[in-house]
C-alpha positions in Angstrom: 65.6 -39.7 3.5 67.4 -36.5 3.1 66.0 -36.1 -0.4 62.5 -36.6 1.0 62.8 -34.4 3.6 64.0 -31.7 1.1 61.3 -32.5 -1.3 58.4 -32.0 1.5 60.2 -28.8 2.7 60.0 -27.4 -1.0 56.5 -28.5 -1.5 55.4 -26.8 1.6 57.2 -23.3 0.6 54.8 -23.8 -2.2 51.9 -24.3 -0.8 52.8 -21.6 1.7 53.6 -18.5 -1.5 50.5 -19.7 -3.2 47.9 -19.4 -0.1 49.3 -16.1 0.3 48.8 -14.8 -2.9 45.4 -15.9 -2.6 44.6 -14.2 0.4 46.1 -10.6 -0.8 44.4 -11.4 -4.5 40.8 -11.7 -1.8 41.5 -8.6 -0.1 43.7 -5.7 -2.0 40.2 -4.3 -4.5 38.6 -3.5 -1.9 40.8 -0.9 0.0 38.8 1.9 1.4 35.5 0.1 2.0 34.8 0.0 -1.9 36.0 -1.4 -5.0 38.1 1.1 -7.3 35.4 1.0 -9.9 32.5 1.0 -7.7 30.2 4.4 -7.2 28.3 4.9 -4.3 25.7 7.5 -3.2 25.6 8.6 0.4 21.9 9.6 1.2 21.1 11.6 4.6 17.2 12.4 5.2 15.4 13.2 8.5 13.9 9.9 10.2 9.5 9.0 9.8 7.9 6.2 9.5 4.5 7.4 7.9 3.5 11.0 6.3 5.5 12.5 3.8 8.8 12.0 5.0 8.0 8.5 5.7 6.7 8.5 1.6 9.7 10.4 0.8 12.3 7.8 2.8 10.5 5.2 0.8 10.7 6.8 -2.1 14.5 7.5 -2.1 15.2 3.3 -0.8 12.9 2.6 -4.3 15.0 4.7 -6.3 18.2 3.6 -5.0 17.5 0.2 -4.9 16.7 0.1 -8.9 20.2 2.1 -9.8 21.8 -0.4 -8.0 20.1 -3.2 -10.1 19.8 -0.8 -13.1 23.6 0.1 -12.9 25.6 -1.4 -9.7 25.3 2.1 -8.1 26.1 1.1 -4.0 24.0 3.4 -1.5 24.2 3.9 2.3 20.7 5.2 4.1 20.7 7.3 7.0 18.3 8.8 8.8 18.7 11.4 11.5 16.0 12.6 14.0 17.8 15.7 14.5 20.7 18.1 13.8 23.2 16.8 15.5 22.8 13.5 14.4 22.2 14.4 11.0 26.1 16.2 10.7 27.7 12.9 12.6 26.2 10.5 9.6 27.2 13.3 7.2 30.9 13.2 8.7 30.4 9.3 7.9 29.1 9.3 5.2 32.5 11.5 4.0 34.9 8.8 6.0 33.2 6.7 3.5 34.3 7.8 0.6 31.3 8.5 -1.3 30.9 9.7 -4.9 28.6 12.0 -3.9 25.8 12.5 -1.2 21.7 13.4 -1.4 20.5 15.3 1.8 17.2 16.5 3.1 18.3 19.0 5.9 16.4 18.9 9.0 16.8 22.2 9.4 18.3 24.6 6.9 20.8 26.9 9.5 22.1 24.2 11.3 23.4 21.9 8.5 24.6 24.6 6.4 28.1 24.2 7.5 27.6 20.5 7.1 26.9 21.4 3.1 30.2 23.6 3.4 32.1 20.2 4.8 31.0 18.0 2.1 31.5 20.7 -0.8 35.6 21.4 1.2 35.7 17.3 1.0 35.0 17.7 -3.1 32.4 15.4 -2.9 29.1 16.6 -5.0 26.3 17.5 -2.5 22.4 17.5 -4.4 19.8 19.2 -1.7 16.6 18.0 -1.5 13.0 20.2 0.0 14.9 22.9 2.1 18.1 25.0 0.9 20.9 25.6 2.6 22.0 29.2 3.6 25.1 28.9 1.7 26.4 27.9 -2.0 27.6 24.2 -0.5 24.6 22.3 -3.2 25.8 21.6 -6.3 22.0 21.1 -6.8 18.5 21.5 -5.2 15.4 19.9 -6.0 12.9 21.4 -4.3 9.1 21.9 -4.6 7.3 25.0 -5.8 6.1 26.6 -2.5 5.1 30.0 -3.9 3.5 28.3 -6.9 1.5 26.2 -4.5 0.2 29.4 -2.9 -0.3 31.3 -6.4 -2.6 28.7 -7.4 -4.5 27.9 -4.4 -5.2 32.0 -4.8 -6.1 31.6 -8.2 -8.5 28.6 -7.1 -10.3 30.6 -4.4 -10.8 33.5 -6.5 -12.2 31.3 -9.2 -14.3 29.3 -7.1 -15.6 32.7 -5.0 -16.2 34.7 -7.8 -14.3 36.9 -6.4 -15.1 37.5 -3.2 -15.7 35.9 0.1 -14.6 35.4 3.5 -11.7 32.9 3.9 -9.5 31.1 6.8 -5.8 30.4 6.3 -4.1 27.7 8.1 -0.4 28.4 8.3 2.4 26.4 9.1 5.3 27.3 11.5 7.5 30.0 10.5 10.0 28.7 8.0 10.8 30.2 4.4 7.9 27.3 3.2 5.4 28.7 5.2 6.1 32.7 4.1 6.7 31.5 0.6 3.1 29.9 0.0 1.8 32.8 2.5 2.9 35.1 0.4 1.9 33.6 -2.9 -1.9 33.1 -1.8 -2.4 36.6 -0.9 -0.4 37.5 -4.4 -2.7 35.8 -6.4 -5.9 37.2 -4.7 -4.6 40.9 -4.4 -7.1 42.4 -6.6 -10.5 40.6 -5.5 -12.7 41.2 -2.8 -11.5 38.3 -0.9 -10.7 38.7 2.7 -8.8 36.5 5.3 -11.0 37.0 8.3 -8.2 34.5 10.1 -4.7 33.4 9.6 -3.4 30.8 12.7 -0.2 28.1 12.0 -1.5 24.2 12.1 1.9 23.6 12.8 1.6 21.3 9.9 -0.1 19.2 12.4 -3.6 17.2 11.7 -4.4 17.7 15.9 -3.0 21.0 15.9 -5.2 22.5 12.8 -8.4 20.7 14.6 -7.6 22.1 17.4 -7.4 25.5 16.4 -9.9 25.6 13.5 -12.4 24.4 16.3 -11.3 27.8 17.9 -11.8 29.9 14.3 -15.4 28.3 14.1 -16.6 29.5 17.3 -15.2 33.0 16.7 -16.2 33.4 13.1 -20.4 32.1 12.2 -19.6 32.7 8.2 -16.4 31.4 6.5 -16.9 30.9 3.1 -13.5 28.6 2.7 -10.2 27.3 4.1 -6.9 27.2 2.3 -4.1 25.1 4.4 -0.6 25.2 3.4 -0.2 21.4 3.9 -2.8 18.1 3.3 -2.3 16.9 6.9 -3.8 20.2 8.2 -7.1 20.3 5.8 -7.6 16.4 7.3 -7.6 18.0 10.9 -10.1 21.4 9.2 -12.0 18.9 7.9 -12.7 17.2 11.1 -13.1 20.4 13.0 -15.6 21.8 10.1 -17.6 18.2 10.8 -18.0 17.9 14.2 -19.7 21.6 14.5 -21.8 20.9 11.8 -21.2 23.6 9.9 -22.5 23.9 6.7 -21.7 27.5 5.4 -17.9 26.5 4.1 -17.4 25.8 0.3 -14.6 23.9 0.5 -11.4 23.0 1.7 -7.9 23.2 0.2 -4.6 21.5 1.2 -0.9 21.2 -0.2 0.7 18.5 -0.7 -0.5 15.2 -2.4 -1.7 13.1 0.2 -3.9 9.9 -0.2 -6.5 10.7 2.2 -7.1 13.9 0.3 -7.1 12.2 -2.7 -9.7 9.8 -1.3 -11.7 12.9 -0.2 -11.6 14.5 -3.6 -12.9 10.8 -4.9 -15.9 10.7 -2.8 -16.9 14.3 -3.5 -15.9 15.5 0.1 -15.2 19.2 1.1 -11.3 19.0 0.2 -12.1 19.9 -3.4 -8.3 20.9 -4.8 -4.9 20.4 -3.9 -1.7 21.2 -5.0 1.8 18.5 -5.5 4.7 19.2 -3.4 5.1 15.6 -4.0 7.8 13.1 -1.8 8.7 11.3 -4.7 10.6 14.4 -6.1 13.1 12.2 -4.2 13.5 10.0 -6.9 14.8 13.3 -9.3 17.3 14.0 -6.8 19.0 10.3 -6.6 19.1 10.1 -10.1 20.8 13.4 -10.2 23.3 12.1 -8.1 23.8 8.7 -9.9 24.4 10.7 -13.3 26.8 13.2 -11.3 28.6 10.2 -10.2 29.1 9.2 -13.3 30.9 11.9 -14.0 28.3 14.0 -15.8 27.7 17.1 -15.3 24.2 18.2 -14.4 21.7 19.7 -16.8 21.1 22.8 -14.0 21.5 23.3 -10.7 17.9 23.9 -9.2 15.2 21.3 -10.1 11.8 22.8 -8.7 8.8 20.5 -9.5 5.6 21.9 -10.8 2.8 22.7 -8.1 0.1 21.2 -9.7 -3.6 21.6 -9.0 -5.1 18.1 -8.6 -9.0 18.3 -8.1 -11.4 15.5 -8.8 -11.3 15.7 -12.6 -7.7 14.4 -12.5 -7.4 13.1 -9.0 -6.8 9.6 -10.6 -3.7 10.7 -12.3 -1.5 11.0 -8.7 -3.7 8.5 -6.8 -1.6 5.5 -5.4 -3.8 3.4 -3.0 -0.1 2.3 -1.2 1.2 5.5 -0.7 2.7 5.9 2.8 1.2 9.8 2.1 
């Protein structure tokens, strides 16, 4: 009996030293939240659920979601509705040890110490849309928002001959607004073209209605309307048709959204815009998947091309299930 006894004792230790190594074998990769040989991308944007940031959060979900299957790149999403929020993912985002992180700043001054953390963390920070006031970006993809104005410019003084009375329709003050400001009234220096009004949308379809309902009454001739955004020439479009007017040209936007696209296609008064498209997105994750890799980047500002898109190639950029 002894014997047994000793035997079932033994066989037990066994079974005991075994089931432990199993358990640590389960559990020791994946110290830290990640396995050792698993990269990750940390991706902080501003929160929508329609418009262009809702087209760009979708884009940057797509993109992420094929390097994952593409390469077994992990990502973690979040999406702040302002500042303060935006820094506390950020902070997480750093606790969780990621390879490197994409953000979209909400607002350019606030999280620019934010960029500073992430750069003093070591962890490779690509910016997308609005810069930071500081060095923190390893890169920036960004749109062309003085090229948009340069050729909207060259556009009306094409279109004019020269010469004419035109509306502008602003956004608020921010570097994109002065920067596409600036490059309309560049391009259009030495014509006889005058802007009889300049009044910020707010990059708001309401807004814009609202106050190029105002414009109309105070101005009987207006030749055209540039708008520094798509979802403002919707709002001068509806203004410009419920007065009935019928002495404007044409209507231009910024942007690259659908139902400016499907304005163009029916030969509607938005004749010509110009891409400051959400999907640039997309560049910026796979940026940060190849920097994660351990490559280093090709350069360290991306800006994507502002190009015009009228009807003649309207069908090139047209997606009938954009969000924008």
């Amino acid at each position: 009996m002894k014997g047994l006894k000793k035997l079932l004792v033994f066989m037990l230790s066994l079974v005991t030293m075994f089931g432990l190594v199993a358990c640590n074998s389960e559990t020791g990769g994946s110290e830290g939240g990640k396995e050792d040989d698993t990269l990750k991308i940390g991706i902080s944007l501003p929160s929508a659920t329609h418009g262009w940031m809702g087209a760009l959060i979708d884009s940057a979900e797509k993109q992420a979601k094929a390097l994952k299957e593409s390469d077994g790149i992990e990502y973690v999403m979040t999406n702040a509705a302002d500042p303060n929020k935006q820094a506390n993912d950020v902070d997480d985002l750093i606790a969780q040890d990621v390879d490197v992180i994409v953000m979209l700043p909400i607002e350019s001054a606030a999280l620019s110490p934010v960029g500073q953390k992430i750069k003093d963390a070591g962890i490779p920070l690509v910016i997308v849309d609005r810069e930071l006031e500081n060095d923190a970006a390893t890169v920036v993809v960004k749109g062309d928002n003085e090229g948009i104005g340069v050729n909207a410019g060259k556009y009306f003084v094409e279109k004019l001959n020269g010469k004419g009375k035109v509306v502008e329709i602003t956004g608020p003050p921010s570097s994109v607004t002065e920067q596409r400001g600036a490059g309309f009234k560049e391009a259009m220096e030495n014509s006889d073209i005058e802007i009889i009004a300049s009044q910020s949308g707010d990059f708001s379809t309401e807004k814009s209605l609202e106050v190029m309902q105002n414009i109309l009454q105070a101005h009987p001739e207006i030749d055209a309307v540039f708008t520094q955004d798509d979802g403002m020439a919707l709002g001068v479009l509806q203004a410009i048709k419920e007065a009935g007017r019928k002495d404007i040209q044409f209507v231009t936007g910024a942007g690259g959204g659908k139902a400016v696209f499907e304005d163009m296609k029916k030969d509607g008064l938005i004749t010509a815009t110009f891409l400051y498209s959400p999907t640039m997105v997309e560049d910026a994750v796979k940026i940060a998947a190849d920097i994660a890799k351990g490559n280093k980047p090709a350069e360290s500002m991306v800006v994507k091309e502002a190009t015009q898109v009228t009807k003649d190639n309207v069908d090139e950029f047209y997606d009938p299930e954009s969000k924008f």
